[in-house]
ROMI-814009 format. One record per residue (C-alpha): x, y, z. Coordinates in steps of 0.1 Angstrom, whole numbers, plus 5000, padded with zeros to 4 digits. Example, Ala and Ser with C-alpha at 12.3 -4.5 7.8 and 13.67 -1.06 7.14 Angstrom:
2
512349555078
513749895071
END
This chain:
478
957431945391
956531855355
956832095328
953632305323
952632595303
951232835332
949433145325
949233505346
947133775351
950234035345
947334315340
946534355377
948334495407
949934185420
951234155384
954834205404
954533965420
953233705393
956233825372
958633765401
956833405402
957033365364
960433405367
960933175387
958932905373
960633025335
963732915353
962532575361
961632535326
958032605326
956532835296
955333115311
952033335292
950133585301
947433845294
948434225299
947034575294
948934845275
951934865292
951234765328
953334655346
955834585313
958934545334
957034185350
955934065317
958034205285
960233875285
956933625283
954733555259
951333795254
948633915247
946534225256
942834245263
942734555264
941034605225
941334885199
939735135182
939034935147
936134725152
932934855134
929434865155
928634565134
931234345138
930734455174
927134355175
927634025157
930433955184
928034015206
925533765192
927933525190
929433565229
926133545243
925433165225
928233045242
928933235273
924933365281
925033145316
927933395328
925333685324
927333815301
925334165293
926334255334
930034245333
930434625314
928334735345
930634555370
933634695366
934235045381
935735215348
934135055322
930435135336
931635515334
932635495297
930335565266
927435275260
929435205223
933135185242
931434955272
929934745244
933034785221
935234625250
933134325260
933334225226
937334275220
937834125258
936533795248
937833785214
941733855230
941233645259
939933335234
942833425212
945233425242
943433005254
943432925218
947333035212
948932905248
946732655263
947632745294
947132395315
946332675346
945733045348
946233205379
944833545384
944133805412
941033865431
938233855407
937434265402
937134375367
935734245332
938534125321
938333905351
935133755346
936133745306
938833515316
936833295344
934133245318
936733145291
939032915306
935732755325
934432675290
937832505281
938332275312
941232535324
941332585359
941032945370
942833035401
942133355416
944533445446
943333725468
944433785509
941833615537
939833755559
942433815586
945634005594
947533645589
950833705563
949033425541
946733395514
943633215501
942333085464
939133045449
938432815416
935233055406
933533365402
932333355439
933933345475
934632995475
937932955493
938732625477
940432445504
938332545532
934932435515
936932085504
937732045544
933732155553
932731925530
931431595551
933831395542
936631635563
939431525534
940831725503
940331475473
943631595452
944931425423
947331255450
944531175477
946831395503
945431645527
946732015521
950032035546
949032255574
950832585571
952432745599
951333055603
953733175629
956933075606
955333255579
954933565600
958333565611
959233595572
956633855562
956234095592
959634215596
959634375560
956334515573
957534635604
960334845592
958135035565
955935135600
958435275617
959535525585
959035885590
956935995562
953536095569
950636025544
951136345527
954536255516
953335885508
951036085484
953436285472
956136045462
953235845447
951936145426
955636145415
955935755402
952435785387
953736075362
956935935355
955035585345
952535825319
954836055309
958335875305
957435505304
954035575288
951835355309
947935435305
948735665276
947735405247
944035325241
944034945249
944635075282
940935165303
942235055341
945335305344
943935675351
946035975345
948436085376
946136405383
942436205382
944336075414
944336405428
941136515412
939336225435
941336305466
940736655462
936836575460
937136365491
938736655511
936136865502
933336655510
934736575547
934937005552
930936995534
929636705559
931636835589
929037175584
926636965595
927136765628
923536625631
923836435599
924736135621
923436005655
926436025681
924535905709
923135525705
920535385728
921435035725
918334955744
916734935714
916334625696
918034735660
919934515630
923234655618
924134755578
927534825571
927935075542
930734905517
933635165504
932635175461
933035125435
934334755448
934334385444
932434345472
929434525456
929634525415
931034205415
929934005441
926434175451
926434355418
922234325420
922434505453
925434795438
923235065446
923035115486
920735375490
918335185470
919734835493
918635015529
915535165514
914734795508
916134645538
914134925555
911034775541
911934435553
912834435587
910134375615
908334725627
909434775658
913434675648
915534985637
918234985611
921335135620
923135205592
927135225599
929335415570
932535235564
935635475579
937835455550
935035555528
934135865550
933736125520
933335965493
929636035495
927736315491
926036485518
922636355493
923636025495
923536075539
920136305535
918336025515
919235765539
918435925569
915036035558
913735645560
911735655593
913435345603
916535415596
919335595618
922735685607
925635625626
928835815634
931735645617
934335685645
931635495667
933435165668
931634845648
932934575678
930134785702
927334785671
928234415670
927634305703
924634495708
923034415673
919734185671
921334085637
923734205611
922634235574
925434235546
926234195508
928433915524
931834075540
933934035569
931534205591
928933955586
931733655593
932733825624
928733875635
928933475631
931533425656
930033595680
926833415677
924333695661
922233605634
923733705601
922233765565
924133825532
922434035499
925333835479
928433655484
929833575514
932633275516
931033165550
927633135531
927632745528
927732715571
924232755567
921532755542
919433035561
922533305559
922433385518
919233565508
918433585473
915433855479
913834115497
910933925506
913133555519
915533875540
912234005553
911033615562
914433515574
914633835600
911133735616
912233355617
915533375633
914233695653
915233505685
917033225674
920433175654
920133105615
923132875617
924832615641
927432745660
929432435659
929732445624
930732825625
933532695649
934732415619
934932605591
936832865611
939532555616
939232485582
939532835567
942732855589
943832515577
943432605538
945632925541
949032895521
952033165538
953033455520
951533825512
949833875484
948434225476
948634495453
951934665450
951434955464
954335215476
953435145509
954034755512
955934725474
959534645499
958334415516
955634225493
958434185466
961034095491
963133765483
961233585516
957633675505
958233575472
959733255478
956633185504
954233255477
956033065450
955832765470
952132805478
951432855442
953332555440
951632345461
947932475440
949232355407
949531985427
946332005437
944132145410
945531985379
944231635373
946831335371
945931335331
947331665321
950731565339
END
């Protein structure tokens, strides 16, 4: 491997295991950069070089507001007045901090390009500004932008994308009709096998399982790290630092949640129990927010009671939608959120312990912002429509729909009839399997941190990261 300079997200949290990477790599003789937050994750990064995007306190609304002017010349296409609004803590600020923090973000991540020149910039899942900041940046430079995030399967492996969308590089270069992967090289991606890298990844897995401590104490001892981070390392207690929340705003929002389970369990009628799946009806899953999966990647869809009111008015009259509330996110809403739903004439709202795999089955079609559920409603054959971006949109130019009015023509077109081929449903299954590179990558969380920064996992994901920087860099910045 040639030497490189090779930058990180260290800000987000997979940043351990970028920094066990960067290590790595350092040792090999590559320079190693990166952009941080405050003192995230410190312990990854503190021996590479930095800089933080996370901005200050000392810009003036003027120099703000001329930064402004002068962002949107150059970065306008990348709807640059949307991305305070897309990211889940920044949206909640006031409008002079949102607007305060777009500015700074591009002018450290320019200043971080400018001063490294990274030839590659690997990152996480695209979910915050600071994302989108760096996709827009390093896009404007000729930089390629890898964002690494885990497919959708229970494989030990993960995927990349090369944009702000689901584009799962490797798979779409195999769709393509060509069937090849046109690499710097001219070779095909090596197959992984899946079943070695399971044998590396799930034992780690396996043993955490079989521990004794409940969820409570999981809670606990994570309440515990949280205040030693603020308190003794002082992470999230400087104000270039918006992503880390104070230990007890943890507590605050599990606390709500608890409280809003005892508040909807008052009222058992809220949702239909029994289903007469005799009736012809399309299926909405409810997404878990604030997430990617909405403010990011449906972020003109991000607020659902106003999507099903929609989707209500767009579905043929004698089709119901049944509206199915994602378990894990089962108190999060308010018992208004429910009531405002369940008031649409057309609309019925479904028990969250009713499983989806029965909704599926029996569905006339399934209607998402682009998510798993609407990749597994195309392998079992149902038609399938996505509000936003789905990585299994380019099987079919009928499955994306870019309106209420094309969704509302789209359902009455492919009422009896599929909106894709199933052949080709079938290929880019092969070729989504085909494009995944072994190893686990996720956040760090208490729960997997043993076994996603074990010596095996790392090593798998090092060498897939590896094999990326052979494909994506051209021959003429070897």
């Amino acid at each position: 491997m040639v030497m490189l300079s090779i930058g990180f997200d260290f800000v987000c949290d997979e940043a351990p295991i970028f920094g066990s990477i960067a290590r790595r790599l350092a040792s090999d003789g590559q320079f190693i950069s990166g952009l941080t937050m405050g003192r995230r994750w410190a312990t990854y990064w503190q021996d590479f070089e930095t800089v933080s995007v996370g901005g200050d306190n000392d810009w003036s609304i003027s120099k703000v507001e001329s930064e402004l002017v002068r962002i949107e010349k150059i970065y306008g296409p990348y709807l640059t007045s949307s991305l305070p609004a897309r990211d889940r803590f920044i949206r909640k600020l006031p409008r002079d901090k949102q607007r305060r923090i777009l500015a700074q973000s591009f002018d450290a991540v320019e200043r971080y390009f400018d001063k490294y020149t990274p030839d590659i910039y690997f990152s996480s899942g695209i979910a915050y500004l600071y994302h989108m900041v760096t996709y827009a940046v390093a896009s404007t430079r000729g930089i390629p932008h890898i964002s690494i995030s885990s497919p959708p399967s229970a494989l030990p492996a993960f995927i990349y994308s090369v944009t702000a969308r689901k584009d799962y590089r490797v798979a779409d270069r195999l769709f393509e009709p060509k069937h090849t992967i046109e690499t710097a090289h001219e070779v095909p991606l090596q197959q992984v096998e899946i079943s070695k890298a399971a044998d590396a990844a799930a034992p780690h897995y396996e043993k955490y399982n079989k521990k004794s401590f409940g969820r409570a104490q999981l809670q606990l001892r994570e309440l515990i790290l949280r205040l030693k981070s603020w308190y003794l390392d002082g992470v999230g207690r400087r104000t270039d630092d918006y992503i880390t929340q104070h230990p007890i705003w943890y507590v605050a929002r599990d606390i709500r949640k608890y409280l809003r389970l005892i508040q909807l369990q008052l009222h058992p009628k809220l949702f239909d129990r029994c289903i007469d799946y005799d009736q012809p009806f399309s299926l909405f899953a409810l997404q878990v927010q604030p997430e990617a999966s909405t403010i990011i990647h449906a972020h003109w869809h991000d607020d659902q009671t106003r999507t099903i009111e929609n989707i209500s008015k767009s579905i043929p009259a004698d089709l119901l939608l049944y509206v199915k509330e994602h378990p894990s996110a089962f108190g999060n809403n308010s018992l208004r959120f429910y009531n405002k739903i369940k008031a649409l004439h057309n609309v019925r709202l479904i028990n969250p312990r009713i499983p989806v795999c029965s909704l599926l089955e029996k569905s006339t079609c399934i209607i998402s912002f682009g998510g798993t559920i609407g990749w597994e409603a195309l392998q079992l054959g149902k038609p399938s429509f996505t509000l936003g971006d789905g990585f299994y949109n380019r099987i079919s130019g009928d499955i994306f729909c870019d309106s209420y009015e094309m969704l509302a023509q789209q359902l009455r077109r492919f009422r009896n009839s599929s909106n894709y081929s199933q052949a080709d449903v079938e290929r880019y299954s092969k070729c989504l399997k085909e494009g995944l590179l072994p190893g686990v990558f996720a956040p760090c969380s208490l729960a997997y941190r043993d076994m996603i920064l074990s010596e095996d996992n790392i090593n798998l994901v090092l060498a897939g990261i590896k094999r990326i920087i052979e494909m994506e860099l051209p021959v003429m910045r070897r």
